[in-house]
C-alpha positions as CSV (number, residue, x, y, z in Angstrom):
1,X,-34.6,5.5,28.6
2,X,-31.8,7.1,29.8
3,X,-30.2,8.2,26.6
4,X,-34.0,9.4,25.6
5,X,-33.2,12.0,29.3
6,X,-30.5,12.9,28.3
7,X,-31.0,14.2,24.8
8,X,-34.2,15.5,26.5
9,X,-32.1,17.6,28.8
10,X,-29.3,18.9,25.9
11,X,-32.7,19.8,24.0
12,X,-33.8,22.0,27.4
13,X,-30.9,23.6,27.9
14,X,-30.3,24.3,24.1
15,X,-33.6,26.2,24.4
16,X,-32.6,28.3,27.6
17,X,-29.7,29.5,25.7
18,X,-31.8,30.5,23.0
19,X,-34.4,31.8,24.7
20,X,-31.1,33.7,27.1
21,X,-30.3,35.3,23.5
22,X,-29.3,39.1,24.8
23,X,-26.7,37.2,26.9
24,X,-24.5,37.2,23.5
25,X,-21.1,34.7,23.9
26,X,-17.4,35.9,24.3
27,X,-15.2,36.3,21.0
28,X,-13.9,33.3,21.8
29,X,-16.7,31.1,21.9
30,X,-17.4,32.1,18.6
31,X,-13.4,31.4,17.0
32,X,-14.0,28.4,18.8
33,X,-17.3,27.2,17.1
34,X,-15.7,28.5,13.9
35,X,-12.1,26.8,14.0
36,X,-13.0,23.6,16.1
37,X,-15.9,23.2,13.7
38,X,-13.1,23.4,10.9
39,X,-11.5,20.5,12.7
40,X,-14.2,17.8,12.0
41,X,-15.2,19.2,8.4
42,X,-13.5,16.6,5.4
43,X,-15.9,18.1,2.6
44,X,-18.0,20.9,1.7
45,X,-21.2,21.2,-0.8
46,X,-23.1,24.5,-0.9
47,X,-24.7,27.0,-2.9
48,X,-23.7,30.3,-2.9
49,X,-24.7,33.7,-4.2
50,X,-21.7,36.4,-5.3
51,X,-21.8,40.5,-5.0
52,X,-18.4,42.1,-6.0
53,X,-18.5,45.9,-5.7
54,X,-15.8,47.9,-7.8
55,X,-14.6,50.9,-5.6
56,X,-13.1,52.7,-8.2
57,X,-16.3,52.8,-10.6
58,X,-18.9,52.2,-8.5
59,X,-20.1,49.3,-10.0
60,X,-21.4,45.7,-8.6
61,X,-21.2,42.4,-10.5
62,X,-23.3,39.5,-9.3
63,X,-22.8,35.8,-9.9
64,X,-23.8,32.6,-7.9
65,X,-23.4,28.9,-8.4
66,X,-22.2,26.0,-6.2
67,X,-19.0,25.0,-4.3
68,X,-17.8,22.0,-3.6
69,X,-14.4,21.7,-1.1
70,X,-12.8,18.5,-0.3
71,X,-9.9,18.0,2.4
72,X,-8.0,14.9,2.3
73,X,-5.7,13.7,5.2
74,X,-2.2,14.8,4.9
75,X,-3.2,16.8,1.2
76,X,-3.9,20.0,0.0
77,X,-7.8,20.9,0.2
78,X,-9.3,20.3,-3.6
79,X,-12.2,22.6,-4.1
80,X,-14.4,23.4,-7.3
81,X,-16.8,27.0,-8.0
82,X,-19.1,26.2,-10.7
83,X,-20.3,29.4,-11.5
84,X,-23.9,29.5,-13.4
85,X,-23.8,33.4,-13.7
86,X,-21.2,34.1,-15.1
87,X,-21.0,31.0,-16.7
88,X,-17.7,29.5,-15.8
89,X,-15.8,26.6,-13.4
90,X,-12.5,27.1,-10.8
91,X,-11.6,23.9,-10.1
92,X,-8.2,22.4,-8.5
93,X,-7.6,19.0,-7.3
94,X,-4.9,20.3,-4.7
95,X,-1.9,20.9,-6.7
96,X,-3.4,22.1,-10.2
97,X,-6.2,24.5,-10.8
98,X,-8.1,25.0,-13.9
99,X,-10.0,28.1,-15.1
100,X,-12.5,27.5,-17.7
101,X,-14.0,30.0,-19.8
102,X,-16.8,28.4,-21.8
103,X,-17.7,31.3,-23.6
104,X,-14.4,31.8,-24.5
105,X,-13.8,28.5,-25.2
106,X,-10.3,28.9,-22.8
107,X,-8.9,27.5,-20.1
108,X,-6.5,28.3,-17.6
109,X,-4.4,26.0,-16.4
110,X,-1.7,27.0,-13.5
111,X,-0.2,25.3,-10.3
112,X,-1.8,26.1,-7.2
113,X,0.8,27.3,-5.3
114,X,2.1,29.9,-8.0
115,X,-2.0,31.4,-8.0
116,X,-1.8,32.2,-4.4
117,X,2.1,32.9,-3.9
118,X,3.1,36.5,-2.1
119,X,0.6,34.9,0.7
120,X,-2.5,36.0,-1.3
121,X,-3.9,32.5,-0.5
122,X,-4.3,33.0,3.2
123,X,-7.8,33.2,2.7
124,X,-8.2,30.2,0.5
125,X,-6.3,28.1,3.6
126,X,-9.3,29.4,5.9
127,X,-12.0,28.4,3.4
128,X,-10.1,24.9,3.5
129,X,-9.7,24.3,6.8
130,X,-6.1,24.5,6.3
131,X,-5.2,27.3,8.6
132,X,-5.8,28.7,11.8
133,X,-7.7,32.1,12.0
134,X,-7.0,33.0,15.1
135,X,-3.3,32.5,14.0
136,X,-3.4,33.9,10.7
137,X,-5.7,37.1,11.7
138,X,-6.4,39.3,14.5
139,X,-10.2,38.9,15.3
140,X,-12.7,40.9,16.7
141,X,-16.2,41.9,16.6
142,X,-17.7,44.3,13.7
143,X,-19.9,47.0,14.8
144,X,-22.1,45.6,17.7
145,X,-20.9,42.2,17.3
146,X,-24.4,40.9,16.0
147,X,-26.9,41.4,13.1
148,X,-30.7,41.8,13.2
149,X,-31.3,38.4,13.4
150,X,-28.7,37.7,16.3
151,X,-26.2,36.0,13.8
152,X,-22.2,36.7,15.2
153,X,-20.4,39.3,13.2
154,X,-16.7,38.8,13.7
155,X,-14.1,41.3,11.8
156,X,-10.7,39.7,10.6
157,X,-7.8,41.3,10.2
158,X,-5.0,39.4,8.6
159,X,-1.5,39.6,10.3
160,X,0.3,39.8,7.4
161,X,-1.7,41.8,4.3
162,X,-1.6,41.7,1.1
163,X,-3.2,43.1,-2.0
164,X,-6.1,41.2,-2.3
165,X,-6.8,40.7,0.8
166,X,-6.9,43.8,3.4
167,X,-9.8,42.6,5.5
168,X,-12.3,39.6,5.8
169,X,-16.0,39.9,7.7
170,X,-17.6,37.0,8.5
171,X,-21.2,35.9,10.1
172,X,-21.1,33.3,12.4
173,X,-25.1,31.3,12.9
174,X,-26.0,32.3,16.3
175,X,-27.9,28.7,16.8
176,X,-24.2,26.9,16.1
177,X,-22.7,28.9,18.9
178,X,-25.4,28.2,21.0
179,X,-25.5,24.7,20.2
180,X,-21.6,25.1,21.0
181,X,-21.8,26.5,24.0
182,X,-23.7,23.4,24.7
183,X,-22.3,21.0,23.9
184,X,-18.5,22.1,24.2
185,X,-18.0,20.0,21.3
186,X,-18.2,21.0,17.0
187,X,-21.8,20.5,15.9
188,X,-21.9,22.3,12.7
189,X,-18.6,22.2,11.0
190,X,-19.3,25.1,8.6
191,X,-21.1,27.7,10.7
192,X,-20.8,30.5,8.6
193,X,-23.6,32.5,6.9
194,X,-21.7,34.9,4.5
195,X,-18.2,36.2,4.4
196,X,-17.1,39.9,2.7
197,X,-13.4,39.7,1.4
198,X,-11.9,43.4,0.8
199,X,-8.9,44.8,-0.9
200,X,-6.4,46.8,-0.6
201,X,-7.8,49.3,-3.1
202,X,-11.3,49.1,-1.3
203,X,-13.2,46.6,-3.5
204,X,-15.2,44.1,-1.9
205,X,-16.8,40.7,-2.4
206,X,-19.3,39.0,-0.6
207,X,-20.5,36.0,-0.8
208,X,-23.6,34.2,1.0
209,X,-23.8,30.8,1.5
210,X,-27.8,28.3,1.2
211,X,-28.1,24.3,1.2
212,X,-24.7,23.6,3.1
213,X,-24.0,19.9,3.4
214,X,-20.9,18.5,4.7
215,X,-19.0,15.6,5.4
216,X,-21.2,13.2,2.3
217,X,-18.0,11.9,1.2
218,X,-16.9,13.6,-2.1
219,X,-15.4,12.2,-4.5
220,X,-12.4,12.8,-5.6
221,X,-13.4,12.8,-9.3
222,X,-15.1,16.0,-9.2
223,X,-12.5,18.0,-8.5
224,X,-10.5,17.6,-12.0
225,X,-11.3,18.8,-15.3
226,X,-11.0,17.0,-18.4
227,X,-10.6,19.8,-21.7
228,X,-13.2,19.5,-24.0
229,X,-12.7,19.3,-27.9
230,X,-12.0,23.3,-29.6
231,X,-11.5,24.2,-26.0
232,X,-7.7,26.5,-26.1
233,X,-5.7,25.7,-23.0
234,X,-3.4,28.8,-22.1
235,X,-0.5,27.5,-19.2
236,X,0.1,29.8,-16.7
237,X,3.1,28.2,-14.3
């Protein structure tokens, strides 16, 4: 009986903050929900849908698929982008990534750390979990600091640029601050909606994010590729 109160009450006050939703939280309530959610998250399964807009000729490619991301104690995070539009796979089992081109009939095969050397993987180590953004970036919020539906907008700038990566937007779910707020404790460990990476030469790529599950226990099996017969394997090390 007691436990059945006290969930009874965290449900209450859950739906005061809620209702309280014009009392938006402080910057750092929202890093906090993002990087202490980070903390608790060892893998990753969600759908996602891709827009990259090309500054210089005004064009937008669209693609979509699923991601899977894995993060083993004391190991690099493995992750794996199946792509079903365009039809291809990124895949990398922490120290090798593979870059297959069906249509092609290629792959790409190159060590990790040589794809994101010159720091160009900072944002890959805040996708894994690896890194701190609050470290790595300097954080604030974009525009009015909320969307029309109340979500957290948070603009990240990183501390040391590079090329392809100038500045990263992301959009926090309001009800996973809330619930944070709450609780003082992780609840969702991958509270984000959709994140917008953009260059240095003003091209941008966003990416929204359906169907997350975390923390099922992937295996480690999906995140190597085996090269299929006729398939040309082009080393890049």
């Amino acid at each position: 009986m007691l436990k059945f109160i006290s969930r009874l009450l965290v449900s209450l006050m859950l739906v005061a903050v809620m209702i309280q939703g014009a009392a938006a939280a402080e910057l750092k309530d929202v890093i906090d929900t993002l990087e202490q959610g980070y903390r608790v998250l060892t893998d990753l399964q969600t759908d996602f849908t891709q827009r990259t807009t090309i500054a210089a000729m005004k064009r937008e490619e669209r693609g979509g698929g699923e991601l899977l991301m894995k993060k083993p104690a004391g190991a690099n995070a493995m992750f794996r982008f199946d792509y079903t539009k365009p039809k291809q796979q990124i895949i990398s089992n922490g120290k090798t990534v593979w870059y297959y081109l069906p249509d092609n009939k290629q792959v790409m095969v190159m060590d990790m750390a040589a794809m994101f050397q010159g720091g160009n993987g900072v944002a890959l180590n805040y996708l894994a979990g690896m890194g701190s953004v609050s470290r790595d970036f300097t954080i604030s919020f974009a525009g009015d600091g909320r969307d029309k539906k109340g979500n957290y907008l948070l603009n990240l700038v990183p501390k040391k640029p590079t090329q392809a990566l100038a500045r990263l937007q992301l959009t926090i779910a309001s009800r996973a601050v809330e619930r944070f707020l709450v609780e003082r404790k992780p609840v969702e460990p991958f509270p984000i909606l959709s994140s917008v990476v953009y260059d240095q030469l003003g091209n941008r790529t966003a990416m929204d994010y359906s169907r997350v599950k975390v923390n099922r226990g992937i295996g480690n099996s999906r995140f190597t590729f085996k090269v299929p017969a006729g398939v040309e394997v082009i080393k890049n090390r």
